[in-house]
VOBA-1610 file (N, C-alpha, C; in pm, whole numbers, padded with zeros to 5 digits, always signed):
BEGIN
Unk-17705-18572+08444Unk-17588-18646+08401Unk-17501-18680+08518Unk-17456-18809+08540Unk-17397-18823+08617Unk-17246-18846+08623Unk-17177-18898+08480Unk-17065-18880+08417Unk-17049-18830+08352Unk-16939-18734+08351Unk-16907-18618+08267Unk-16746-18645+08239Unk-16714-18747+08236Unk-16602-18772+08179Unk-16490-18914+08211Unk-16455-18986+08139Unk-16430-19086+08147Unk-16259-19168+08112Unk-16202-19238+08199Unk-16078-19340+08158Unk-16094-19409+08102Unk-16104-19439+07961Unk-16086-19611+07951Unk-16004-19664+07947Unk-15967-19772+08036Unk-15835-19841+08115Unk-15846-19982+07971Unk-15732-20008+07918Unk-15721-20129+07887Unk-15563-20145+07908Unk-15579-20311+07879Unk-15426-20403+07931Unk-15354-20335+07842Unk-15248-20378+07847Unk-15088-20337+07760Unk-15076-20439+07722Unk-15117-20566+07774Unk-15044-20707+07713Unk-15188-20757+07597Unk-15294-20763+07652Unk-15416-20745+07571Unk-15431-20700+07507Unk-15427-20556+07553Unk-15550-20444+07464Unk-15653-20429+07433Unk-15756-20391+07350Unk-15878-20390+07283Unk-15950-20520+07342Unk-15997-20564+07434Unk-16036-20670+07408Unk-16197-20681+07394Unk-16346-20735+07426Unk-16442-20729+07367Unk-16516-20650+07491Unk-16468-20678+07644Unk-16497-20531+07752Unk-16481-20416+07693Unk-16385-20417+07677Unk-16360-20246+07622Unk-16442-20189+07507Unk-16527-20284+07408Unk-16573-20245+07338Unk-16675-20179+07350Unk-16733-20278+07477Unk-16862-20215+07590Unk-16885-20149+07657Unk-16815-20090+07669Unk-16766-19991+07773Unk-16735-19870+07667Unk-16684-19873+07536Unk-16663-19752+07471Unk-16799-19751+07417Unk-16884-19836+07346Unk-17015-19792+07297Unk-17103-19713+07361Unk-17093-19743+07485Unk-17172-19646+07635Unk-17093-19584+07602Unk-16965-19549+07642Unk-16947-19330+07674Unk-16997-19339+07504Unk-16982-19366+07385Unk-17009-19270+07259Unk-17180-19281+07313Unk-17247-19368+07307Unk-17380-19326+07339Unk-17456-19242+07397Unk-17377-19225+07515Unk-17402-19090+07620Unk-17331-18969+07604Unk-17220-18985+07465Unk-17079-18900+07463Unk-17033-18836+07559Unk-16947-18922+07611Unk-16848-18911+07767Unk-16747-18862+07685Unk-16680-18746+07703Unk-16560-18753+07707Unk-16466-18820+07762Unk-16354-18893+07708Unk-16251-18983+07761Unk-16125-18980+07705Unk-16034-19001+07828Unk-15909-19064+07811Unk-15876-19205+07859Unk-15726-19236+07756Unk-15720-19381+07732Unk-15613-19411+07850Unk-15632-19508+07938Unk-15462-19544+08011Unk-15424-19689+07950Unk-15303-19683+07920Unk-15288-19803+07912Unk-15203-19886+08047Unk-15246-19988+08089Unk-15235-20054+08222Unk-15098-20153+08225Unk-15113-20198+08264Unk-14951-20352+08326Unk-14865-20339+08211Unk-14817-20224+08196Unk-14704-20220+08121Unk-14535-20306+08183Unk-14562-20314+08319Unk-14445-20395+08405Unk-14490-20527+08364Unk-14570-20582+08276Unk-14636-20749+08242Unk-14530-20805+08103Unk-14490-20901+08140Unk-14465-20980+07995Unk-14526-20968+07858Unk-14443-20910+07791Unk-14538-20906+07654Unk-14635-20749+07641Unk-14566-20684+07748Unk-14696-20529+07706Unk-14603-20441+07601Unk-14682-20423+07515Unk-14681-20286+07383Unk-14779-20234+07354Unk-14769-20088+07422Unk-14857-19979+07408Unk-14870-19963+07249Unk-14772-19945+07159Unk-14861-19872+07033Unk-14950-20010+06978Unk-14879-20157+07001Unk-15000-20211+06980Unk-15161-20189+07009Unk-15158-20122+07135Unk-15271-20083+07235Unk-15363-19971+07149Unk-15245-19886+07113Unk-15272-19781+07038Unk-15328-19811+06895Unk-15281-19908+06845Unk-15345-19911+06699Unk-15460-19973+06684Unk-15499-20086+06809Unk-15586-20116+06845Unk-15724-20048+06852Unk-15687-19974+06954Unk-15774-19832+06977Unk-15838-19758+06810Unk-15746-19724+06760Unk-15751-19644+06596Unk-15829-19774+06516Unk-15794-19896+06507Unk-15834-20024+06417Unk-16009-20056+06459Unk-15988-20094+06594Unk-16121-20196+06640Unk-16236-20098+06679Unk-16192-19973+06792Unk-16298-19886+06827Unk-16295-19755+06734Unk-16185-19724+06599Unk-16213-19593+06572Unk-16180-19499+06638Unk-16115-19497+06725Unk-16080-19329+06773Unk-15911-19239+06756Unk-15963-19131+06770Unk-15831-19087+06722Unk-15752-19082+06829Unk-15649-19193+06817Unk-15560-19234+07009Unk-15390-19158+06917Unk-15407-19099+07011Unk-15274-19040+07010Unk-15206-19067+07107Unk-15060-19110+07127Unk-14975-19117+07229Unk-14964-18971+07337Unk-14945-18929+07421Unk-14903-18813+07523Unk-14805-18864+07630Unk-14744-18947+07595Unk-14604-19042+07693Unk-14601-19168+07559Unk-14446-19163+07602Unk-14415-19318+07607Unk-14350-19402+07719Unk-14333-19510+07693Unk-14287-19563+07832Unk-14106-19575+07856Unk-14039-19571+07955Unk-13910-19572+07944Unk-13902-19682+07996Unk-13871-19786+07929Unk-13849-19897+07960Unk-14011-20038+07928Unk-13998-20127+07925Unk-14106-20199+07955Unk-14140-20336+08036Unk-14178-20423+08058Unk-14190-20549+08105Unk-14086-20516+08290Unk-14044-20611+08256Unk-13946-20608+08425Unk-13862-20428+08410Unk-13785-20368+08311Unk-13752-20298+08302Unk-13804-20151+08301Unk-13976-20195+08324Unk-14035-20060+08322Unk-14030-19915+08412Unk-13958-19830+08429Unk-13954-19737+08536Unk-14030-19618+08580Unk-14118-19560+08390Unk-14102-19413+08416Unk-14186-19425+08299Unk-14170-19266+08281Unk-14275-19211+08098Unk-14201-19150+08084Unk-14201-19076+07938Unk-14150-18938+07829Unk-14282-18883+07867Unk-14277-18792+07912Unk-14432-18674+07909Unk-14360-18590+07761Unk-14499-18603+07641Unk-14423-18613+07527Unk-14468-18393+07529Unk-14525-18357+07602Unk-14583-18226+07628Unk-14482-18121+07633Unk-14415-18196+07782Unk-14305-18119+07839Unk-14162-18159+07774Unk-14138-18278+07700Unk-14027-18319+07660Unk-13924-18395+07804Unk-14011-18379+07895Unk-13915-18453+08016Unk-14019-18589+08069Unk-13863-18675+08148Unk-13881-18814+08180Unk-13924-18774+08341Unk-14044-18874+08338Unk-14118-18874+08518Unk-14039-19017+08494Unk-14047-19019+08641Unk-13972-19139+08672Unk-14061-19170+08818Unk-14102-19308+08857Unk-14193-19281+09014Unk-14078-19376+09081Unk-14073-19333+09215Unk-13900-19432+09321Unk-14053-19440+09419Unk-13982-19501+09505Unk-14018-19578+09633Unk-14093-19713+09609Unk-14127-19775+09652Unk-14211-19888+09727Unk-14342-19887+09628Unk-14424-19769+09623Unk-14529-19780+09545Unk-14541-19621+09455Unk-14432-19619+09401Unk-14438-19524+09312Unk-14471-19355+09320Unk-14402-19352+09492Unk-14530-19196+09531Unk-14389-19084+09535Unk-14276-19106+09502Unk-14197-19006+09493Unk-14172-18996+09309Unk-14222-18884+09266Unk-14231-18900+09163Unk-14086-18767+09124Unk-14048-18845+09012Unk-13891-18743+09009Unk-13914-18723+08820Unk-13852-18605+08805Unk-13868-18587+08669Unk-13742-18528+08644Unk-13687-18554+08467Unk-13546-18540+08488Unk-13523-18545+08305Unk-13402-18558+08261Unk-13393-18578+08114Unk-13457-18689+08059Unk-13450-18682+07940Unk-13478-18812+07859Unk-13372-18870+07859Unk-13368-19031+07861Unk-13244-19055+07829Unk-13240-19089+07708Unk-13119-19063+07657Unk-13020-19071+07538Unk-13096-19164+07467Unk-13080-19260+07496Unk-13146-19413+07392Unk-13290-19389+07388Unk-13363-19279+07470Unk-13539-19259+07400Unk-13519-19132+07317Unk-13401-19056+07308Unk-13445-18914+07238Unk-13512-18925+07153Unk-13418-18990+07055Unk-13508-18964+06884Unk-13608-19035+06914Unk-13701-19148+06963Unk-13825-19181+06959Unk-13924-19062+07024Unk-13860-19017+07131Unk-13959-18940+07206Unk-13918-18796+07095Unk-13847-18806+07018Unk-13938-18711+06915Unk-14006-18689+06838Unk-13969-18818+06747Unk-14044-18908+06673Unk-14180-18873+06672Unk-14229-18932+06902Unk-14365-18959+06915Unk-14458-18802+06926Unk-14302-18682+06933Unk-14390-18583+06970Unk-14431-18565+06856Unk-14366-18523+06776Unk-14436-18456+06634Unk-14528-18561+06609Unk-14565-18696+06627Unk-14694-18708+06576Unk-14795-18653+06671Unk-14782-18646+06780Unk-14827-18606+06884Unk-14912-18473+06824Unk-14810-18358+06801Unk-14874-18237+06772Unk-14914-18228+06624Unk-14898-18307+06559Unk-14918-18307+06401Unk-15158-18336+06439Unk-15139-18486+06553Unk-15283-18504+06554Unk-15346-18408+06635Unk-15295-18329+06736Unk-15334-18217+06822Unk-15340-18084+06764Unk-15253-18049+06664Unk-15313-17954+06589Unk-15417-17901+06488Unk-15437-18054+06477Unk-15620-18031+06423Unk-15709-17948+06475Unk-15664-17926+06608Unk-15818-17890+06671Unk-15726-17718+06761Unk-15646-17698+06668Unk-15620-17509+06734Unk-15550-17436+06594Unk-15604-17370+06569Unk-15509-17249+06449Unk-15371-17244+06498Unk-15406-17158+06629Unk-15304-17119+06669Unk-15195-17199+06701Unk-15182-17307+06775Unk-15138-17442+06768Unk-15070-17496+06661Unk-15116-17500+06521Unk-15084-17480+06391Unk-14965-17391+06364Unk-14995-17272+06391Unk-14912-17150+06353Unk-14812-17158+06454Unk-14820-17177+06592Unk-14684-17194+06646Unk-14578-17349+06656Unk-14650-17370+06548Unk-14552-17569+06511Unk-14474-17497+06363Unk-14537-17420+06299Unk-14487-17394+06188Unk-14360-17298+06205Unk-14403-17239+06325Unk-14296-17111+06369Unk-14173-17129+06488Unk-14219-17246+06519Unk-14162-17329+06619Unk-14142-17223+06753Unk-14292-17237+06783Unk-14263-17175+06934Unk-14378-17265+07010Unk-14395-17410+06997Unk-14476-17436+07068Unk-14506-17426+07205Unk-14587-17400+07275Unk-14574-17372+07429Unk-14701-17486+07508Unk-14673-17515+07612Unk-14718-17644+07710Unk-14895-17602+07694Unk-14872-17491+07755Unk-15042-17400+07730Unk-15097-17432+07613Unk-15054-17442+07477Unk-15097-17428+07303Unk-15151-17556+07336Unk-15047-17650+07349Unk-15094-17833+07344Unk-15205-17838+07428Unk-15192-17816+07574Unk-15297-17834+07646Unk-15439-17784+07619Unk-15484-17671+07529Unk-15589-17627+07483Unk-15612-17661+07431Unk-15553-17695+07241Unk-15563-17804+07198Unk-15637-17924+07206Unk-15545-18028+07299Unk-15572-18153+07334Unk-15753-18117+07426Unk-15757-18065+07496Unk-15866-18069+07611Unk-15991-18041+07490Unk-15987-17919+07402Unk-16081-17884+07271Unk-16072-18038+07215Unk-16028-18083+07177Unk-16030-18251+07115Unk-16103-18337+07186Unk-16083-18340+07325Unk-16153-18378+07398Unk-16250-18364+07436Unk-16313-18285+07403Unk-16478-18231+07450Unk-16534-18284+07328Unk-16481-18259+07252Unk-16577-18247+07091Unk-16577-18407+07069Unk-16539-18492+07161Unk-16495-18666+07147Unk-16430-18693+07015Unk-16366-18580+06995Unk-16257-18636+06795Unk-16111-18666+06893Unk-16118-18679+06975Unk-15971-18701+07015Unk-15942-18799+07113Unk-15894-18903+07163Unk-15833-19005+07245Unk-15702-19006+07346Unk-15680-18905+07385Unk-15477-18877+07416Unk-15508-19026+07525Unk-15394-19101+07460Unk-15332-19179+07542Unk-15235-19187+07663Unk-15247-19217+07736Unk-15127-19233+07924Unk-15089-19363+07878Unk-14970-19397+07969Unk-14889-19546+08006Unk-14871-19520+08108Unk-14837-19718+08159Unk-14798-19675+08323Unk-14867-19801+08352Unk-14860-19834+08479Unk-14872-19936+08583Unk-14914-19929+08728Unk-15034-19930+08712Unk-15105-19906+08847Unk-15118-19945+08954Unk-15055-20098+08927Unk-15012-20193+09027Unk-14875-20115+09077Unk-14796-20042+09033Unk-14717-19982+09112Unk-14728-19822+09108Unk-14812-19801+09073Unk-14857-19647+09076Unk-14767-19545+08996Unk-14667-19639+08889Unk-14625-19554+08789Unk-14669-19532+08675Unk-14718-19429+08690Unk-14754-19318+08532Unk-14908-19259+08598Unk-14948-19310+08718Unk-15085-19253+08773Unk-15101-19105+08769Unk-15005-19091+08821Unk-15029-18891+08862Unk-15020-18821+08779Unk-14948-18881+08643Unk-14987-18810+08556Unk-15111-18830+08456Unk-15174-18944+08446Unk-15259-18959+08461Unk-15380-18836+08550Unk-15381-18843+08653Unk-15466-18804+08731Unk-15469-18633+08677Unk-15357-18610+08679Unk-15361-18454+08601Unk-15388-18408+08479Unk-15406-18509+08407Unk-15456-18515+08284Unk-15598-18516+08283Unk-15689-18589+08409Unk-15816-18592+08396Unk-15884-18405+08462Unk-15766-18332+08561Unk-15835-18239+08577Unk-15798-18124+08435Unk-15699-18175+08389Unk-15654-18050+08286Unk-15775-18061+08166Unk-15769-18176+08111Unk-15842-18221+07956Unk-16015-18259+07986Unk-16028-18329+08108Unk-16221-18357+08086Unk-16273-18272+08141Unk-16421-18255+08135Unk-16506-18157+08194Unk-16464-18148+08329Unk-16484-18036+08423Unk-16492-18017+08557Unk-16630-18020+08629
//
């Protein structure tokens, strides 16, 4: 085997389009584990949950959000890491000082919104996970076992945002591929 685990990158302004379809029939054929990024969110016209329902509608998979974006189009800056409950934000030139900090005010209630669906579809796949949403002690560790178990078994999709043309939302990204796919 030579891939053992996989991105599938689609547009933000697109989405789903008939590449991507080709590209997902191969990993289910070979069952790659994968995560979803969604791309040019700094583009005219990009909406991720469109991206997202896309994903759930055309290919079937269970895409769950794990960020949203703070801001979008010209205004795009940063993510909600919906895990940790805090805002990455990437500064410089090409996005390599990455700063993390509150949510702001005008995303709270969405970025809570997005968590609890978040852990409502991630607790499918842990008891325990289950039992500490009910008891409210969720911890970063619970989700991450969770999510990565979802991921192996290919019942699960966790979605990234971000813009690669400026290298915001990459790194988290990138840590997502050593935490959740095979090693």
């Amino acid at each position: 085997r030579v891939l053992d685990g996989a991105i599938l990158v689609l547009c933000g302004v697109a989405g789903v389009q008939s590449q991507s379809m080709t590209v997902d029939r191969q990993m289910r054929r070979y069952r790659v584990p994968r995560l979803a990024f969604v791309n040019k969110l700094d583009r005219s016209g990009a909406n991720p949950r469109r991206v997202v329902e896309g994903l759930r509608e055309k290919l079937r998979h269970n895409a769950v959000l794990m960020q949203i974006p703070i801001g979008l189009e010209a205004d795009f800056s940063g993510v909600v890491d919906l895990v940790r409950m805090k805002a990455v934000r990437f500064e410089g030139d090409s996005g390599e000082h990455v700063v993390e900090g509150e949510i702001p005010e005008e995303l709270r209630t969405e970025a809570e919104a997005a968590r609890e669906e978040m852990l409502d579809a991630v607790s499918m796949f842990s008891d325990e996970l289950t039992e500490a949403i009910l008891e409210e002690r969720v911890t970063e560790e619970l989700v991450h076992q969770a999510v990565r178990k979802g991921v192996l078994s290919l019942e699960l999709t966790p979605v990234f945002v971000g813009s690669a043309y400026k290298n915001k939302g990459v790194q988290p990204l990138l840590d997502a591929v050593t935490r959740y796919l095979p090693s």
